[in-house]
N, CA, C and O atoms as a DFTB+ gen file, in Angstrom:
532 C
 N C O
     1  1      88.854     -41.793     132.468
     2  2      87.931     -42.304     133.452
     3  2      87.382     -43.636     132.951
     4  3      87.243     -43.895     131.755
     5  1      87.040     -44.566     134.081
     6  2      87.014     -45.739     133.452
     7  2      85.289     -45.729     133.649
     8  3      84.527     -44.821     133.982
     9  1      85.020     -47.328     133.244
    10  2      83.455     -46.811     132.757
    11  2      82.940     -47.262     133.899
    12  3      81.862     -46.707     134.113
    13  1      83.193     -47.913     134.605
    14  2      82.736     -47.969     136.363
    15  2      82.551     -47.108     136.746
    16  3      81.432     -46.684     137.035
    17  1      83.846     -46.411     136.915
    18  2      83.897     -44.884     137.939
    19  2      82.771     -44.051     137.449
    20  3      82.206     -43.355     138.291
    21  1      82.281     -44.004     136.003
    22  2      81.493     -42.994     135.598
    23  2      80.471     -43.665     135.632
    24  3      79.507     -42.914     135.780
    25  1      80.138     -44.873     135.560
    26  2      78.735     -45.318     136.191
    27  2      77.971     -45.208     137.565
    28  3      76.773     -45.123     137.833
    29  1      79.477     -45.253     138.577
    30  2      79.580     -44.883     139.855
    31  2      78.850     -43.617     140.148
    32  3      77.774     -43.557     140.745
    33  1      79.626     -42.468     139.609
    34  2      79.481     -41.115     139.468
    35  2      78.438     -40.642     139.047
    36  3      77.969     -39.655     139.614
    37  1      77.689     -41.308     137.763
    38  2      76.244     -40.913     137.505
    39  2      75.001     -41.338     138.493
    40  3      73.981     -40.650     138.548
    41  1      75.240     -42.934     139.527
    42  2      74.747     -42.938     140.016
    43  2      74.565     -42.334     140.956
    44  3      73.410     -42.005     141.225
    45  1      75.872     -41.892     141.978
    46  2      75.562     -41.345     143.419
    47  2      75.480     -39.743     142.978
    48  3      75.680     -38.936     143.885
    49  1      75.142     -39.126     141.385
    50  2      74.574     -37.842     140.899
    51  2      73.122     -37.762     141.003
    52  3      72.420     -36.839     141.417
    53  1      72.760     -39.086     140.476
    54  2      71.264     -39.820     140.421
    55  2      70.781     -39.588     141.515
    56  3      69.815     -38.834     141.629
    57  1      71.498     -40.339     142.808
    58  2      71.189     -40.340     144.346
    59  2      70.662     -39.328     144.813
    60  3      69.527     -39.263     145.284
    61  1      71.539     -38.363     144.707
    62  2      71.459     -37.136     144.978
    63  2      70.665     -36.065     144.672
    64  3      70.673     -35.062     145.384
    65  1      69.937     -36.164     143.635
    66  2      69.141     -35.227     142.683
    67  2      67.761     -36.263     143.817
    68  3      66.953     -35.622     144.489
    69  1      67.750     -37.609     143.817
    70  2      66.633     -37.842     143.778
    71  2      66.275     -37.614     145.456
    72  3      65.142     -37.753     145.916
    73  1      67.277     -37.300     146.122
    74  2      66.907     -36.895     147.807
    75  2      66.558     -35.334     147.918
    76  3      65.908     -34.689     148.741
    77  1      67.247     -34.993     146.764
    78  2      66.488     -33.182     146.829
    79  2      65.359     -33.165     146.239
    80  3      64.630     -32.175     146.300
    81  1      65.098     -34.049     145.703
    82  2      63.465     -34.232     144.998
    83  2      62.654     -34.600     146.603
    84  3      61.709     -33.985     147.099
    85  1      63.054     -35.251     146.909
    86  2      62.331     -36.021     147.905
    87  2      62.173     -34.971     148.796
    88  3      61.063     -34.617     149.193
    89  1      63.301     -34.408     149.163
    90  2      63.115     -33.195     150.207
    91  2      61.968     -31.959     149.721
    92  3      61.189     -31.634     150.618
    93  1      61.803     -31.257     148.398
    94  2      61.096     -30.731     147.690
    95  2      59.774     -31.204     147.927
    96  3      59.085     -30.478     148.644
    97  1      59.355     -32.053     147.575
    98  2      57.928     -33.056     148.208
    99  2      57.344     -32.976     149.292
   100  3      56.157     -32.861     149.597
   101  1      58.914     -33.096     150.248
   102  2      57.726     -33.393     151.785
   103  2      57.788     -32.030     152.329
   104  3      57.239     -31.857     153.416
   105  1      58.282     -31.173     151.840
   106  2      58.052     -29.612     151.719
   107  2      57.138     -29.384     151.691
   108  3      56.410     -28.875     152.543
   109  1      56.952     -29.720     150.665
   110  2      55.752     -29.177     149.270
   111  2      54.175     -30.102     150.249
   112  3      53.046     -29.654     150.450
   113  1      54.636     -31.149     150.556
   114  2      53.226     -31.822     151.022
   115  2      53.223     -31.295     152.434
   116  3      52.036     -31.321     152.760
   117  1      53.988     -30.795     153.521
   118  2      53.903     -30.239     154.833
   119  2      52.682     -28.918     154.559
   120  3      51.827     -28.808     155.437
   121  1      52.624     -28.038     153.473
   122  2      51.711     -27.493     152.940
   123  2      50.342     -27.804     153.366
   124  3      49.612     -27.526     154.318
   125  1      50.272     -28.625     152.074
   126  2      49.145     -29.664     152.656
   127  2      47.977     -29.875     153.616
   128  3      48.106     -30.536     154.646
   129  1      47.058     -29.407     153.320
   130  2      46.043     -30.673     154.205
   131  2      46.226     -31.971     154.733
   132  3      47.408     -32.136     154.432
   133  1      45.836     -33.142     155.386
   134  2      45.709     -34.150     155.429
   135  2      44.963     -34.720     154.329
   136  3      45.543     -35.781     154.096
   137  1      44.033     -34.604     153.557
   138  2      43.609     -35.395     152.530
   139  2      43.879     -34.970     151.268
   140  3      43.610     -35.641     150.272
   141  1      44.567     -33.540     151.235
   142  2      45.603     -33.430     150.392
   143  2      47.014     -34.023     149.893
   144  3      47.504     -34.173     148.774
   145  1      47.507     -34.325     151.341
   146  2      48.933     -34.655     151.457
   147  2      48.609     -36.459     151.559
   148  3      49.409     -37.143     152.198
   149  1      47.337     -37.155     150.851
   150  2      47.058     -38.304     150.885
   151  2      46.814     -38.444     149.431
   152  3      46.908     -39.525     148.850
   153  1      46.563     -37.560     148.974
   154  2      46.265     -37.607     147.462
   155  2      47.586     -37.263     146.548
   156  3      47.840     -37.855     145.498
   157  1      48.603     -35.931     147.261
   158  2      50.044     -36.305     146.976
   159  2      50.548     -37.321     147.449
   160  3      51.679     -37.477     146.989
   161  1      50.153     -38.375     148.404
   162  2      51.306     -39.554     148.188
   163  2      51.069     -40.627     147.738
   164  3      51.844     -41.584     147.761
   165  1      49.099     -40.593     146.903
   166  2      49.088     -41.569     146.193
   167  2      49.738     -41.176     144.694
   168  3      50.241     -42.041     143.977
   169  1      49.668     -39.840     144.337
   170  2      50.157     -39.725     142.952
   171  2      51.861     -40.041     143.206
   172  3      52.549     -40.831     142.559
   173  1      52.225     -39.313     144.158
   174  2      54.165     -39.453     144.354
   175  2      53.932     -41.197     144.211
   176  3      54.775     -41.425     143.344
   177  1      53.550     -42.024     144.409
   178  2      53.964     -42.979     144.593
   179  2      53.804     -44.049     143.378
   180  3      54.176     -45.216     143.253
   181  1      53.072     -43.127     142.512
   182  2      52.650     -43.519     140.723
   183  2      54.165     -43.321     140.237
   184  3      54.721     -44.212     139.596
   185  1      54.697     -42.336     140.505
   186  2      55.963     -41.609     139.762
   187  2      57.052     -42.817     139.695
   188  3      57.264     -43.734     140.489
   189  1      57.509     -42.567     138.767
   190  2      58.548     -43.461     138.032
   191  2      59.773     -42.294     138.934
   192  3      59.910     -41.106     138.641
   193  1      60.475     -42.966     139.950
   194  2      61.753     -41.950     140.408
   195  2      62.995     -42.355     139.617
   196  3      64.026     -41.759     139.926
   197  1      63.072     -43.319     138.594
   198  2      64.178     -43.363     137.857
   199  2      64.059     -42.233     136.844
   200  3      65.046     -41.817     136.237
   201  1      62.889     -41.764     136.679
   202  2      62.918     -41.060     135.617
   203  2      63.159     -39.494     135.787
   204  3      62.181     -38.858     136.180
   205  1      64.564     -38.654     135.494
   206  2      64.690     -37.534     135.795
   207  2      63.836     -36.727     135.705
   208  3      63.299     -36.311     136.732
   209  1      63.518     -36.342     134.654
   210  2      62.404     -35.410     134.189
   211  2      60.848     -35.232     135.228
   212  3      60.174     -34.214     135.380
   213  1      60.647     -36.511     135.777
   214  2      59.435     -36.336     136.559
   215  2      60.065     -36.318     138.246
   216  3      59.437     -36.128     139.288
   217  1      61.523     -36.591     138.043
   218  2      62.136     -36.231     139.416
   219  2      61.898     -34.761     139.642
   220  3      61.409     -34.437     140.724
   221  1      62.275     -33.540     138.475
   222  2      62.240     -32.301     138.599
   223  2      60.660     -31.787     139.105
   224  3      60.368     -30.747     139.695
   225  1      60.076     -32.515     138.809
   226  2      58.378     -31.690     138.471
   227  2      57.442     -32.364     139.811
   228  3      56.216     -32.358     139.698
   229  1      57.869     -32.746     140.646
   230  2      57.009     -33.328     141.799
   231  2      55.689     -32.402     142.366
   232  3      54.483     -32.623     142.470
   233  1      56.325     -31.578     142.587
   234  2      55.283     -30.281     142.602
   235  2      54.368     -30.153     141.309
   236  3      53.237     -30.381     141.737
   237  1      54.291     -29.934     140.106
   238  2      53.667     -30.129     139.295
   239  2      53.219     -31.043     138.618
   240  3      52.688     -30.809     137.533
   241  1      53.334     -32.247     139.100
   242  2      52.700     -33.505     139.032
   243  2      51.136     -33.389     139.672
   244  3      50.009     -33.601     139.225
   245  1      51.664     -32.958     140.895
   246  2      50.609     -33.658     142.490
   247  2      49.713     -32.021     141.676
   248  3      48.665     -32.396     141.150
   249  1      49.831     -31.150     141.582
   250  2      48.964     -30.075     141.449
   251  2      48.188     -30.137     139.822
   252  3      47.381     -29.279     139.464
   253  1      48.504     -31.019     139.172
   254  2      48.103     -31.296     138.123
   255  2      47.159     -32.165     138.360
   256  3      46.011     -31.810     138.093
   257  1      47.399     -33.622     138.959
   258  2      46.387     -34.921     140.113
   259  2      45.496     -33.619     140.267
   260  3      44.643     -33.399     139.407
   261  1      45.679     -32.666     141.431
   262  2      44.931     -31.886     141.728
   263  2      43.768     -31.122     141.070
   264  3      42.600     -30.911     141.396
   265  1      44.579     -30.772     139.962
   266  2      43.242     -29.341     138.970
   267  2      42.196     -30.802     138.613
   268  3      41.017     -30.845     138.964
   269  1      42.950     -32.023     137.802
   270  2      41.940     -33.148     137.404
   271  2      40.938     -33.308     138.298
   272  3      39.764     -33.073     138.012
   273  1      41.232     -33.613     139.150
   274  2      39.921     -34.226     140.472
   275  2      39.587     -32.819     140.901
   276  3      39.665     -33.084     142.100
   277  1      39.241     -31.389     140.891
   278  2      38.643     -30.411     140.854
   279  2      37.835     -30.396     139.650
   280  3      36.617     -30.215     139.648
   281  1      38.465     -30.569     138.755
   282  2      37.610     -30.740     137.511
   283  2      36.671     -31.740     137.015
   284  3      35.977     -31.692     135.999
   285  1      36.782     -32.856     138.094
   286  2      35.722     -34.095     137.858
   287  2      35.036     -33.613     138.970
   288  3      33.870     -34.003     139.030
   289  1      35.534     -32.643     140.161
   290  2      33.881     -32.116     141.244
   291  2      33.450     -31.592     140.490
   292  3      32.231     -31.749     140.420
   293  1      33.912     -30.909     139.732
   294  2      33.271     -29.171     139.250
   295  2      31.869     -30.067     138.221
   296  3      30.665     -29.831     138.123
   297  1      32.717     -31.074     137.631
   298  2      31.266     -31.615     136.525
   299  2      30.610     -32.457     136.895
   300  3      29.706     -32.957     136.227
   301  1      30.984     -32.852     138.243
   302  2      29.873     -33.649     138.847
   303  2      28.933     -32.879     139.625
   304  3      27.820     -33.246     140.000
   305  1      29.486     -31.801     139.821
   306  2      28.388     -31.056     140.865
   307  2      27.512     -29.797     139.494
   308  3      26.614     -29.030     139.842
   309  1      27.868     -29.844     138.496
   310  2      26.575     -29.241     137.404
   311  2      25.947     -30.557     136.536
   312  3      25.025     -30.235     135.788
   313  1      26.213     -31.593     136.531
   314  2      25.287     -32.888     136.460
   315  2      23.527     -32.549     136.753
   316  3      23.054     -32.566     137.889
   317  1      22.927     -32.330     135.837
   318  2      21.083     -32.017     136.179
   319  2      21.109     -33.415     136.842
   320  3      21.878     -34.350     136.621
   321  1      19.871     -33.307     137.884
   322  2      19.414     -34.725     138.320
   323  2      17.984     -34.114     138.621
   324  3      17.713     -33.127     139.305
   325  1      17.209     -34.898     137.983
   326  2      15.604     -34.759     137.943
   327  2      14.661     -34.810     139.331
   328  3      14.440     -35.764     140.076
   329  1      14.308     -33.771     139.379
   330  2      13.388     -34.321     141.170
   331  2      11.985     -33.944     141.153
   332  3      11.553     -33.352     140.164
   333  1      11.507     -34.115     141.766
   334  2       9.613     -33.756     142.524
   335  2      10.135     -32.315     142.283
   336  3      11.248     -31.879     142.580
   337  1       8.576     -31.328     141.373
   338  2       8.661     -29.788     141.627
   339  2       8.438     -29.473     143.072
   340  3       8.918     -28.562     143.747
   341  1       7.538     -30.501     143.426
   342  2       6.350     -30.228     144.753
   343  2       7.728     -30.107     146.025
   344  3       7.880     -29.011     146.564
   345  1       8.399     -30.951     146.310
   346  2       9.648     -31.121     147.501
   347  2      11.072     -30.775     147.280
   348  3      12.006     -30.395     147.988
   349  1      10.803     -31.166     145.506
   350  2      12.826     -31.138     145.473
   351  2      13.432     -32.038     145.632
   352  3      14.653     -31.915     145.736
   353  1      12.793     -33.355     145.719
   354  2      13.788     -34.322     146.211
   355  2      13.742     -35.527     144.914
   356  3      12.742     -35.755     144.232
   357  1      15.094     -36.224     144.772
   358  2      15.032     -37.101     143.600
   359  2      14.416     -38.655     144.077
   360  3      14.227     -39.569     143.275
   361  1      14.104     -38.754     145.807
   362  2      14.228     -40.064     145.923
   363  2      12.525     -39.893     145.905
   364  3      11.942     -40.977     145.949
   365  1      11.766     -38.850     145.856
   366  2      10.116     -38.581     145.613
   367  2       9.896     -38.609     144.090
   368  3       8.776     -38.885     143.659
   369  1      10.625     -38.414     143.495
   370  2      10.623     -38.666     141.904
   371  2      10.782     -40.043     140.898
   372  3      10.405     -40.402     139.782
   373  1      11.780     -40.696     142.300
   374  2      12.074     -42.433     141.840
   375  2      11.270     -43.205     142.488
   376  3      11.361     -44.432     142.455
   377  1       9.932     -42.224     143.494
   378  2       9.601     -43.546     143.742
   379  2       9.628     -44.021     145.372
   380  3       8.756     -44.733     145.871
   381  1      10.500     -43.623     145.912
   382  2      11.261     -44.852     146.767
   383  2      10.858     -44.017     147.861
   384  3      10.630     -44.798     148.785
   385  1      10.551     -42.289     148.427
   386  2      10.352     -41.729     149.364
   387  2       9.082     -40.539     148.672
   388  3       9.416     -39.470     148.159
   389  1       7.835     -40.937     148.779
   390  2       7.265     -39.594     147.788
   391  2       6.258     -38.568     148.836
   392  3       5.485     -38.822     149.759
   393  1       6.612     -37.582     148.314
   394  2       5.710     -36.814     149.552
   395  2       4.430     -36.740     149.121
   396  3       4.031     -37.404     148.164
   397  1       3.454     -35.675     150.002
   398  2       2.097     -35.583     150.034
   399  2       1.573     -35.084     148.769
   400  3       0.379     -35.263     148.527
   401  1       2.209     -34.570     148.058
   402  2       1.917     -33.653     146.225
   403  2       2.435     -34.513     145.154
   404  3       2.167     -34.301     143.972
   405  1       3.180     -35.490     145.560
   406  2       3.881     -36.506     144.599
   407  2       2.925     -36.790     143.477
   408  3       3.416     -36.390     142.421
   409  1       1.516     -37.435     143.282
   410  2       0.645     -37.259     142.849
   411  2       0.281     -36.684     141.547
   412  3       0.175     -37.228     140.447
   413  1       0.067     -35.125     142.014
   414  2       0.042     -33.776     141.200
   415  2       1.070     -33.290     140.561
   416  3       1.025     -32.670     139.499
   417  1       2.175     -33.602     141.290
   418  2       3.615     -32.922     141.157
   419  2       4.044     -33.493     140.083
   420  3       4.048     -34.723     140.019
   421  1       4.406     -32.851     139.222
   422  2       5.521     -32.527     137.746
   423  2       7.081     -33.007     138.419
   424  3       7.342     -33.544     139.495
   425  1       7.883     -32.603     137.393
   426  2       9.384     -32.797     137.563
   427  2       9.835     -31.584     137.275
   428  3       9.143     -30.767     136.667
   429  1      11.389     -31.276     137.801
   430  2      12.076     -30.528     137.207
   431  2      13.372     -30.905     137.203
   432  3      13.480     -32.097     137.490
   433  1      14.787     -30.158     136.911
   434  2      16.121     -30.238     136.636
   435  2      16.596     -29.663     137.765
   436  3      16.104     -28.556     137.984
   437  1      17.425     -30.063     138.591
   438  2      18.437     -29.292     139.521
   439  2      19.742     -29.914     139.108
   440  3      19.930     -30.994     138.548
   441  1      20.838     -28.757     139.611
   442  2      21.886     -29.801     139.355
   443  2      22.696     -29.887     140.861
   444  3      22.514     -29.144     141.826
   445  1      23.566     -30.934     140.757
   446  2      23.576     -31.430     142.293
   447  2      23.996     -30.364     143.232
   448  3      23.490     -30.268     144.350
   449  1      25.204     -29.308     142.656
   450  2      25.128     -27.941     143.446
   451  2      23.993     -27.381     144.398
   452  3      24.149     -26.915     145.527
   453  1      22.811     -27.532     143.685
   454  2      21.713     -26.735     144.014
   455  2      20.760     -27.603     144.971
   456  3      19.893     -27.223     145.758
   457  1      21.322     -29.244     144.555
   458  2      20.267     -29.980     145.962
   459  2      21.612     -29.989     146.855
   460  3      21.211     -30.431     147.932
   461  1      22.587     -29.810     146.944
   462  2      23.143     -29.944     148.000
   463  2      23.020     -28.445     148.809
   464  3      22.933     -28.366     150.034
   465  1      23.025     -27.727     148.244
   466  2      22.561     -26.175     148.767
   467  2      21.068     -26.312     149.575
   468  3      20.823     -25.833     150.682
   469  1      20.202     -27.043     148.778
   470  2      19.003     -27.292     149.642
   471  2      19.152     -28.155     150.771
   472  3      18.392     -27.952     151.718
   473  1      20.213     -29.331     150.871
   474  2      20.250     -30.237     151.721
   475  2      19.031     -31.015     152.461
   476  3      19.033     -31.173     153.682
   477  1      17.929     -31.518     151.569
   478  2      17.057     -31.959     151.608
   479  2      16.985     -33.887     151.957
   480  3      16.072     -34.649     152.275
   481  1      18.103     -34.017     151.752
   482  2      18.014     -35.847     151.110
   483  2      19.400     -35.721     151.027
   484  3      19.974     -34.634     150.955
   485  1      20.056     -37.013     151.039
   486  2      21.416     -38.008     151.083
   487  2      21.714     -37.817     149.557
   488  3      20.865     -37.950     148.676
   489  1      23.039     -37.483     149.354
   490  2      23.600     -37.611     147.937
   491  2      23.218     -38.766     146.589
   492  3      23.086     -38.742     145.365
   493  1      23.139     -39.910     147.922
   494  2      23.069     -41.051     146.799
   495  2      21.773     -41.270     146.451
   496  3      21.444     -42.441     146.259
   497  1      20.933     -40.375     146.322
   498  2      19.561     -40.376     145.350
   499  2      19.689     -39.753     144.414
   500  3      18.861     -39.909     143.517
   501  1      20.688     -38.874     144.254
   502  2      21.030     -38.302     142.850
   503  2      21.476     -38.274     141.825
   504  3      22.482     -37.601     141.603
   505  1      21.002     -38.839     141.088
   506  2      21.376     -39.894     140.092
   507  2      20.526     -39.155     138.801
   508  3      19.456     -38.548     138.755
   509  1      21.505     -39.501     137.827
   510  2      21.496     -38.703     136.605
   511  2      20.091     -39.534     135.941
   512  3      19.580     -40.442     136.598
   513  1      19.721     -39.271     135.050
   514  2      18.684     -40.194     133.990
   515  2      19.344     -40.956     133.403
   516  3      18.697     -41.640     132.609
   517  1      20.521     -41.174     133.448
   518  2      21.513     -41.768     131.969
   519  2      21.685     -42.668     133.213
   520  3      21.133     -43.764     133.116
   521  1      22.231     -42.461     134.165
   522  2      22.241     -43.581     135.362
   523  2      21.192     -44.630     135.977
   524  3      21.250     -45.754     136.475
   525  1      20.228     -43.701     135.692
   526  2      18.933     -44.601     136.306
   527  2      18.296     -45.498     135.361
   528  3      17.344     -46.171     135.757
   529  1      18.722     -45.600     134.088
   530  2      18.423     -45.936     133.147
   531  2      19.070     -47.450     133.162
   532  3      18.929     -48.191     132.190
């Protein structure tokens, strides 16, 4: 065999592996949510497709993307953020919205889980001490 033909041959092997990958994917992303299947096609589109090895694993790429950004909610939502004892709210603690006890009122620790459970105030007052700093 000459070394064309087998360059030939590895490529349209190449070809081929990489359209059953592809098919595997939009499988795999039909699954999917919509802002799921947006977050698999920003990672699919990171992927090196020359590279076999991450041709095989498409599925375990995007679900890997996945556990990461679960794991940056999970520690953003136990983040303490300091608020008014008196209301609960962090933007009565900074200042910027303070209620009628503001005054008298102490501080305490919530973490953002627990003001979003209260749903008292807009996310973006919740801001760490290391942030406000």
């Amino acid at each position: 065999m000459s070394r064309f033909n087998y360059q030939n041959q590895h490529k349209k092997a190449f070809v081929e592996l990489a359209l059953q990958c592809e098919k595997v994917f939009r499988d795999y992303a039909a699954t999917l949510t919509d802002d799921e299947a947006k977050k698999a096609r920003a990672v699919a589109e990171k992927i090196d497709r020359r590279d076999l090895c991450t041709l095989f694993d498409f599925k375990a790429i995007i679900e890997e993307a996945f556990r990461n950004d679960d794991c940056a909610r999970s520690a953003a939502a136990s983040q303490e953020i300091t608020v008014c004892s008196a209301c609960h709210q962090a933007s009565c603690w900074q200042g910027i919205f303070m209620c009628q006890d503001a005054v008298g009122a102490g501080t305490e620790k919530k973490t953002r889980a627990e003001l979003a459970a209260l749903n008292l105030e807009h996310p973006s007052y919740w801001k760490t001490d290391d942030e406000l700093r």
